[in-house]
C-alpha positions as CSV (number, residue, x, y, z in Angstrom):
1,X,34.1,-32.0,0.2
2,X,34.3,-33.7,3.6
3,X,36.5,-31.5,4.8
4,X,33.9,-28.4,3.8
5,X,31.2,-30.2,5.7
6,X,33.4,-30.6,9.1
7,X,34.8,-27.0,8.8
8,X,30.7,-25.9,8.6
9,X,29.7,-28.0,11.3
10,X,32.1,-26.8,13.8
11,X,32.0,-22.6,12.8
12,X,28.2,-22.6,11.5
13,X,28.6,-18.7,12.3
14,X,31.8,-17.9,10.3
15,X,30.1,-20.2,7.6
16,X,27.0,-17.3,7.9
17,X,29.0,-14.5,7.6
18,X,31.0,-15.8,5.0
19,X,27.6,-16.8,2.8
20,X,26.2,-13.2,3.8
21,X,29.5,-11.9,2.4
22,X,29.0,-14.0,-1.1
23,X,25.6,-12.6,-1.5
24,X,26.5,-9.1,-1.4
25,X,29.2,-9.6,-3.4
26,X,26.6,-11.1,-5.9
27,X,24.1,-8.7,-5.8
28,X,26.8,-5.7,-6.0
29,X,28.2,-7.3,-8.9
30,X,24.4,-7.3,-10.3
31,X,24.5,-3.4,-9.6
32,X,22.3,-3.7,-6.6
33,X,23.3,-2.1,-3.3
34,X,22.3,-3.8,-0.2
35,X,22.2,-3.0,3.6
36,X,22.6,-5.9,6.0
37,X,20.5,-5.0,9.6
38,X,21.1,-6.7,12.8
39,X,18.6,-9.3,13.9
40,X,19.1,-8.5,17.4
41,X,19.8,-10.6,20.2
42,X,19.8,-11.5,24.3
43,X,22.8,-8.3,23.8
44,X,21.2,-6.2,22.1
45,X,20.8,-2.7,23.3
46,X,16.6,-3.0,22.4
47,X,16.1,0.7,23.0
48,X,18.0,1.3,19.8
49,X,17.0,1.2,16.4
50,X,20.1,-0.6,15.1
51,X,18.9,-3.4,17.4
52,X,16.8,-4.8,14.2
53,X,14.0,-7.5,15.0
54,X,15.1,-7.2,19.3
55,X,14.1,-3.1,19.0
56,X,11.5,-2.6,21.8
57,X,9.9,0.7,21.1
58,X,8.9,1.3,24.7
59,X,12.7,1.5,25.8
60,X,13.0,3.7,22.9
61,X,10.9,6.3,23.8
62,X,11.8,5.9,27.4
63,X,15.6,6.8,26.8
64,X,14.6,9.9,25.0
65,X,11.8,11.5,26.4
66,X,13.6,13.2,29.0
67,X,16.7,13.5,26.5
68,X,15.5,14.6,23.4
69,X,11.4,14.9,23.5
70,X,11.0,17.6,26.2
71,X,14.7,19.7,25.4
72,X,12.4,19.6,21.7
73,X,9.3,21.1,23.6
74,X,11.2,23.9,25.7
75,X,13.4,25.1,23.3
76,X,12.5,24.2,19.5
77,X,9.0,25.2,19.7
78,X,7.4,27.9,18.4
79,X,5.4,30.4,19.7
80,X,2.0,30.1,18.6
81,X,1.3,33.6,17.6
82,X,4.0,33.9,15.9
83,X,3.9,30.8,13.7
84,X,0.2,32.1,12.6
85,X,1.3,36.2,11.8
86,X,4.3,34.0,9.7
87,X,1.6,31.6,8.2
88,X,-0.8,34.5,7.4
89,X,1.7,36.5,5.5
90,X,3.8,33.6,3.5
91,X,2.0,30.4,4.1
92,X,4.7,28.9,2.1
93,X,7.5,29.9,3.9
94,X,6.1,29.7,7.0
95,X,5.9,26.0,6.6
96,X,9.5,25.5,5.6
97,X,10.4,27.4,8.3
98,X,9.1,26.4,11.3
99,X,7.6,22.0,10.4
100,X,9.1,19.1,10.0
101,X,7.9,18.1,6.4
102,X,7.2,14.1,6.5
103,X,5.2,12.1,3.9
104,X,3.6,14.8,2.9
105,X,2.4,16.7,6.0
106,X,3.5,19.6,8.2
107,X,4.1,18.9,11.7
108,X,5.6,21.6,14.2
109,X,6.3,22.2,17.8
110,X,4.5,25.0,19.3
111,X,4.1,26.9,22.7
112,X,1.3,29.2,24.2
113,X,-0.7,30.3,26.9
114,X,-3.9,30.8,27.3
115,X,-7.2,30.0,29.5
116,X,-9.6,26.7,29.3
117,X,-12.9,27.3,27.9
118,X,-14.4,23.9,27.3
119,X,-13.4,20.2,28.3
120,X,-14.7,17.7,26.4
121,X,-14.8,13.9,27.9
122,X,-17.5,13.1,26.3
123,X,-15.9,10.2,23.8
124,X,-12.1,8.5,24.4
125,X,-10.7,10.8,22.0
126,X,-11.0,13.9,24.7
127,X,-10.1,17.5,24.4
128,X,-9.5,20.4,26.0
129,X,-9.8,24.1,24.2
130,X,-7.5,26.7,25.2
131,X,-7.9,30.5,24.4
132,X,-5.1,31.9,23.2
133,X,-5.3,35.7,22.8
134,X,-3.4,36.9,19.1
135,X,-4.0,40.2,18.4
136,X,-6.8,41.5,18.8
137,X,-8.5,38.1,18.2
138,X,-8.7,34.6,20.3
139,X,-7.2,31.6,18.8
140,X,-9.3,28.3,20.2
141,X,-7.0,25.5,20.2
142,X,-7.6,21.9,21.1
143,X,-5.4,20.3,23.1
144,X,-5.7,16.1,23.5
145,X,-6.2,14.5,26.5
146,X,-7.5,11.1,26.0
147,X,-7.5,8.6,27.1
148,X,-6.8,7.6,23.5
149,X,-4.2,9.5,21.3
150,X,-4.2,8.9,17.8
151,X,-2.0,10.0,14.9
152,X,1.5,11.0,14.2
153,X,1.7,14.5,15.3
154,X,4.4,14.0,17.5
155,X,6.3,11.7,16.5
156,X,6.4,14.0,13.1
157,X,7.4,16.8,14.5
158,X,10.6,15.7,16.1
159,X,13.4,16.2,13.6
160,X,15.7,13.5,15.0
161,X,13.1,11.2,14.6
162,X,13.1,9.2,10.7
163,X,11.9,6.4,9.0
164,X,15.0,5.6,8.0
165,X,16.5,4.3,11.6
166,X,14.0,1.8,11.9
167,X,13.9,-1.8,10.2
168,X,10.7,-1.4,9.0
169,X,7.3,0.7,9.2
170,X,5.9,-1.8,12.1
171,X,8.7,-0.2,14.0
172,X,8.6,3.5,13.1
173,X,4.4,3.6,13.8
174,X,5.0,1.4,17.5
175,X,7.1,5.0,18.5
176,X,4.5,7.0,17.4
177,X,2.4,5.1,19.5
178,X,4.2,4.9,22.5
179,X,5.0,8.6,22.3
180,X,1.3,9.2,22.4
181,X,1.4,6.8,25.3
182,X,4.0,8.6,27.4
183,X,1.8,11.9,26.9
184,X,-0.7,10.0,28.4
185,X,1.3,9.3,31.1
186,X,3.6,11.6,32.0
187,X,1.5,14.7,30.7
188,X,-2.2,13.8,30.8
189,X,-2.9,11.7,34.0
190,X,-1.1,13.5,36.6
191,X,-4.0,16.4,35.6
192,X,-7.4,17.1,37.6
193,X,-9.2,17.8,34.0
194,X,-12.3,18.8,35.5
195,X,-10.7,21.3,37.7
196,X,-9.3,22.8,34.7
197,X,-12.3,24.9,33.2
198,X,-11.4,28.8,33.5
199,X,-7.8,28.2,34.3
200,X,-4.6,29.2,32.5
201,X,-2.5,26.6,31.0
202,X,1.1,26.9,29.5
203,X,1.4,24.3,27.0
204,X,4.5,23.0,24.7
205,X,3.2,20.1,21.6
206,X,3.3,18.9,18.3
207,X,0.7,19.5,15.6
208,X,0.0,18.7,12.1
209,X,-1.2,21.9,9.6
210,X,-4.2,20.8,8.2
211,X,-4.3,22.4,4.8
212,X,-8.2,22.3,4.7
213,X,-8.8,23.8,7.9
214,X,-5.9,26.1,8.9
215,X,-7.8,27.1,11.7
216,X,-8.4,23.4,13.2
217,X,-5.2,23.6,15.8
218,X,-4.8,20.0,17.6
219,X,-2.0,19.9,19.7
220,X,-0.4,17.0,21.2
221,X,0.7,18.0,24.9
222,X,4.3,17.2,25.9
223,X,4.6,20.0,28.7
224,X,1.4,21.5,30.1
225,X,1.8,23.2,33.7
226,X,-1.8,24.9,35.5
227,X,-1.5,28.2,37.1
228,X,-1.9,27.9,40.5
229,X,-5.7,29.0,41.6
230,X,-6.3,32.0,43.4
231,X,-6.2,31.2,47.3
């Protein structure tokens, strides 16, 4: 017994691994499956979700923005018009085809062009509406500005992007808000929003189909670019 004692005092961490090693061996014996995460640590590489409790969400979304978000923007959006002639002839398929189905709601990248018609400042939760010509008809869509984003939206739409990376929800909903963050920052501030009214705008976002009001477009903004005014 003695001998136990000393061997535990002098490797305490092989006497951890071994005693995490029982326990699974205890609970899979019971028929239960169990995944051991990493805690973390001063090695840990925090801008990783296998970095367990050490995962800093920040350095997360830092690593991919220019990686993953914006590649995501340029070249797996949709085109707006297109995703609503799809949506107005098989809603249905539409959906599967061109969102990202999570917990229930539909969230897609889309593109389009079009001309700014109102800017609205008037609370935190700002907007700007865009014109889009489709058909014969003009699309308004909203496009947030700040300088508070709420919701998902983005986060959502990028496919490489799941719950299940992430130790737990705390996690996964501090990415969706520091996504919304970096639009603020890297998309939103550098703009002169109140110059903005009449010009045309190129934009590349995420947005969530709202089922009740299919016409209700709000698009998050992760590549917007002004036309250069007339000199």
């Amino acid at each position: 017994m003695n001998r136990l004692v000393d061997i535990c005092t002098k490797y305490p961490r092989l006497t951890l691994l071994a005693g995490i090693g029982a326990l699974s061996a205890v609970l899979c014996a019971g028929g239960l499956v169990v995944t051991v995460r990493p805690m973390g640590g001063t090695t840990a590489n925090t801008s990783s979700p296998a970095s367990g409790l050490a995962f800093d969400p920040k350095a997360y979304v830092a690593r991919i923005w220019s990686r993953q978000v914006l590649p995501a923007a340029r070249h797996d959006s949709t085109p707006l018009t297109k995703l609503l002639a799809a949506l107005a002839k098989d809603k249905s398929a539409a959906l599967r085809t061109f969102s990202h189905r999570v917990s229930g709601s539909y969230n897609m990248m889309i593109r389009f062009r079009g001309k700014v018609s109102q800017i609205d400042t008037s609370s935190p939760l700002g907007t700007i509406t865009v014109d889009v010509a489709s058909g014969t008809h003009v699309v308004p869509v909203k496009v947030v500005t700040g300088p508070v984003i709420l919701g998902t939206s983005l986060r959502d739409a990028l496919k490489f992007i799941s719950f299940g990376e992430f130790l737990n929800q705390i996690q996964y909903g501090e990415v969706a808000d520091d996504l919304n963050s970096e639009v603020m920052t890297k998309v939103v501030a550098p703009l002169q929003l109140a110059r903005l009214k009449g010009r045309t705008v190129d934009v590349s976002g995420a947005c969530t189909y709202d089922a009740a009001n299919p016409r209700d477009i709000t698009v998050t903004p992760v590549i917007l670019s002004v036309e250069k005014e007339a000199p």
